[in-house]
C-alpha positions as CSV (number, residue, x, y, z in Angstrom):
1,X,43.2,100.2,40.0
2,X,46.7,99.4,40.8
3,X,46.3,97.1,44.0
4,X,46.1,93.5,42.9
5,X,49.7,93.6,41.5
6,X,50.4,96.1,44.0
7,X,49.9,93.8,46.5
8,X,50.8,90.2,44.9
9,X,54.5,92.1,44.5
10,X,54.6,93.1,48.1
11,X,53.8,90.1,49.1
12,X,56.3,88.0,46.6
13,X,59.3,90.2,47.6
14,X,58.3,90.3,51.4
15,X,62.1,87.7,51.8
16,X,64.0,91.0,50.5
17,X,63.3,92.9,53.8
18,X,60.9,95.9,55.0
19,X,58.6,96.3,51.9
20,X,56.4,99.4,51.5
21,X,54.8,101.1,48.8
22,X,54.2,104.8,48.2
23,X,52.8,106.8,45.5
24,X,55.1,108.1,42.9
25,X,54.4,108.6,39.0
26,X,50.7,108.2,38.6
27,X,51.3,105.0,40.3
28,X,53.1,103.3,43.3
29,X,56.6,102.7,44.2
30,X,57.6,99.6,46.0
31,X,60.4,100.2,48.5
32,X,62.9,97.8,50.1
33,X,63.6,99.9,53.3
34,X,64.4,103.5,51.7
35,X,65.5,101.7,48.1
36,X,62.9,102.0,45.2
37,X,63.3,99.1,43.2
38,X,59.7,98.7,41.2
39,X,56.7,100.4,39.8
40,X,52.6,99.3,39.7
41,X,51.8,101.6,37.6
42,X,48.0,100.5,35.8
43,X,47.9,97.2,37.9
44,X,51.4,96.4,35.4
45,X,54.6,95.8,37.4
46,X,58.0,97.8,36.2
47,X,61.1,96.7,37.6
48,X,64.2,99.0,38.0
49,X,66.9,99.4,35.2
50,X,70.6,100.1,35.8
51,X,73.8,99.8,33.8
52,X,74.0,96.5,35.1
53,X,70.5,94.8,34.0
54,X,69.1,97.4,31.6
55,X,70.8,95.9,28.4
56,X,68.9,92.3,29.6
57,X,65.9,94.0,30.0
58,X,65.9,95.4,26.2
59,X,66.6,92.1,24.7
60,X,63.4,90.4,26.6
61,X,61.5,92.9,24.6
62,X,60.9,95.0,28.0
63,X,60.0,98.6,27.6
64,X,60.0,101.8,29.9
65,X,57.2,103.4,31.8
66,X,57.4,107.0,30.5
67,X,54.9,109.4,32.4
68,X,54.1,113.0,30.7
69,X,55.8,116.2,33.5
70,X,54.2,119.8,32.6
71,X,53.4,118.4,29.2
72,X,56.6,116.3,28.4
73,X,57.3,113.0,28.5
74,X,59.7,111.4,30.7
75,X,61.2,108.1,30.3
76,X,62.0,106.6,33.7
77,X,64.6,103.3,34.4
78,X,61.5,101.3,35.4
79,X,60.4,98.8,32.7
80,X,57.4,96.8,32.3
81,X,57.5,92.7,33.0
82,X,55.3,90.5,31.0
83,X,52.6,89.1,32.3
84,X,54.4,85.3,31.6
85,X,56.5,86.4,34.6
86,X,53.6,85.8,37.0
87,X,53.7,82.3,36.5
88,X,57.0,81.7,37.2
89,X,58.0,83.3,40.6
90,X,61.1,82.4,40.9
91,X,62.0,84.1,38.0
92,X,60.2,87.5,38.6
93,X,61.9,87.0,42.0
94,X,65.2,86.7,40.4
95,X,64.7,89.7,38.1
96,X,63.2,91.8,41.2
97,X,66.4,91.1,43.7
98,X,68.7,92.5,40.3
99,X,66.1,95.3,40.0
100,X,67.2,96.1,44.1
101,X,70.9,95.1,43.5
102,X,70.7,97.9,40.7
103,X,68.5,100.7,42.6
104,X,70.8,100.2,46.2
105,X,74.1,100.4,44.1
106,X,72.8,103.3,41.5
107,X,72.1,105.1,45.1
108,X,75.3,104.5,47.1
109,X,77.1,105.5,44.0
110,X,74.7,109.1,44.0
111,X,75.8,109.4,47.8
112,X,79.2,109.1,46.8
113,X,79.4,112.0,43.9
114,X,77.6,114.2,45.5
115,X,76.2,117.4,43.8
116,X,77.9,120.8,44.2
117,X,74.5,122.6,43.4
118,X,71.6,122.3,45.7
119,X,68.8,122.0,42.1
120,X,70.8,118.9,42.0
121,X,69.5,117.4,45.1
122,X,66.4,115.1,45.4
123,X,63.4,117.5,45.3
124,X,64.9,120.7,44.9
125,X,64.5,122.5,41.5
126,X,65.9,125.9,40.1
127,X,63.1,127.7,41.3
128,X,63.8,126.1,45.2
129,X,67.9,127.0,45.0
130,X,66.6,130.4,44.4
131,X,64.8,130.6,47.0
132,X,67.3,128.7,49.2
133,X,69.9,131.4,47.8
134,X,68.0,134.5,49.1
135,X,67.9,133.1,52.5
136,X,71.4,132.9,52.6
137,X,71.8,128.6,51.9
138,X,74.1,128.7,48.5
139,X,75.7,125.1,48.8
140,X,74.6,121.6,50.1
141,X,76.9,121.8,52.3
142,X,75.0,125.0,54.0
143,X,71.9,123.3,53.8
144,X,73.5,120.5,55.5
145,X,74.4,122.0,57.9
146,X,71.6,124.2,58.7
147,X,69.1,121.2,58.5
148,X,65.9,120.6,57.2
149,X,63.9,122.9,60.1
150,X,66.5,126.0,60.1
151,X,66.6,126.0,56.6
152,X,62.6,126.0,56.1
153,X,62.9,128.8,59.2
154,X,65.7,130.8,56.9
155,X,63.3,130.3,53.7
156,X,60.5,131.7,55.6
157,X,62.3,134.6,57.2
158,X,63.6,135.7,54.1
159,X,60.4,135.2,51.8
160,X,57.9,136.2,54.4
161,X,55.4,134.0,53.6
162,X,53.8,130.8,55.0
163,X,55.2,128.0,52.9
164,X,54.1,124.4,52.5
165,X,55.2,121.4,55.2
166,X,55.8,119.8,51.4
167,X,58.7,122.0,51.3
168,X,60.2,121.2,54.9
169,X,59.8,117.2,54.2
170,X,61.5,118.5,50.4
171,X,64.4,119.8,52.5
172,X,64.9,116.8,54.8
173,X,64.7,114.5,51.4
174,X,67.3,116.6,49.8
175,X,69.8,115.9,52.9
176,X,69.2,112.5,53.3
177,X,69.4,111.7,50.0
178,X,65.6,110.6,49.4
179,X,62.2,111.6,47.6
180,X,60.4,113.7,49.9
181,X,57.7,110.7,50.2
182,X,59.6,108.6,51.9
183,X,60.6,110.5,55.1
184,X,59.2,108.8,57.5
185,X,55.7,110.2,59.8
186,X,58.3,109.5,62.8
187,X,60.5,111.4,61.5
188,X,58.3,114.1,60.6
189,X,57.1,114.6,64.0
190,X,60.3,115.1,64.9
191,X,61.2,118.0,62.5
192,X,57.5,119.5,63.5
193,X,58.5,119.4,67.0
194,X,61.9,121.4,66.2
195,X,59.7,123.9,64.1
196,X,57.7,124.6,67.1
197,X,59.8,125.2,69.0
């Protein structure tokens, strides 16, 4: 069971800001605001790699989490800490404020090149642009402009078939530039209320 690191880590990076944790992986992601900047993943800690701190990482002897998707394994940027780091905090604090250094300025730097093909958005795949295609949405820019609940309403329209709320918070993620997980339950009220309308 993931939660005694789980929750030692939330608790030891509470200083950074709005902590929250969310499953993602097999495991659960921690979250500094909308940033993901660690992984529990087996009750083991992973910390997020960049350009910047990846290199480091290596020569501590730190290796990746890789998780299997439809039968292949993916390596992610999270790698796991030793267990040595849990008895020096200030250390594992130190390497967990680079970890969110690295994820917020991997993310602004995503925002800023951003993808001329809606697969290449967070959540949406091949099969989803397709879809997205046949309703008449080609470009993020479309998409962005239609919105998370006109699009789904488009999608629907032009598929005519009841399709998954997954899919709406999927569309909302993709605009805002997060993982469908983390859009907010206040927020999706708000795009059910727009639906219903």
């Amino acid at each position: 069971m993931d939660k005694p690191a789980l929750k030692d880590a939330m608790r030891l990076f509470a200083d950074f800001g709005n902590i929250k944790s969310r499953s993602m992986f097999g495991g659960f992601g921690l979250f500094c605001e909308d940033t993901m900047f660690a992984l529990v993943v087996n009750n083991t800690l992973h910390l997020r790699a960049g350009k910047e701190n990846e290199t480091l990482l290596k020569q501590q002897g730190l290796t990746p989490y890789v998780y299997k998707k439809r039968g292949f394994p993916v390596v992610t940027k999270y790698f796991a800490i030793p267990d040595a780091w849990w008895d020096d905090h200030q250390k594992l604090i130190n390497e967990a404020k680079s970890a969110l250094d690295v994820a917020i300025r991997d993310r602004s730097l995503k925002t800023e090149t951003s993808p001329s093909r809606l697969k290449d958005l967070p959540n949406l795949r091949l099969a989803t642009e397709r879809m997205l295609k046949k309703a008449g949405i080609d470009t993020p820019e479309t998409l962005q402009k239609h919105g998370a609940v006109n699009a789904y309403k488009a999608l629907v329209s032009a598929h005519d078939k009841d399709l998954s709320l997954e899919l709406l918070w999927s569309l909302e993620g993709a605009i805002t530039g997060k993982h469908w997980s983390v859009v907010p339950p206040q927020r999706r009220q708000e795009l059910l209320q727009h639906l219903e309308k």
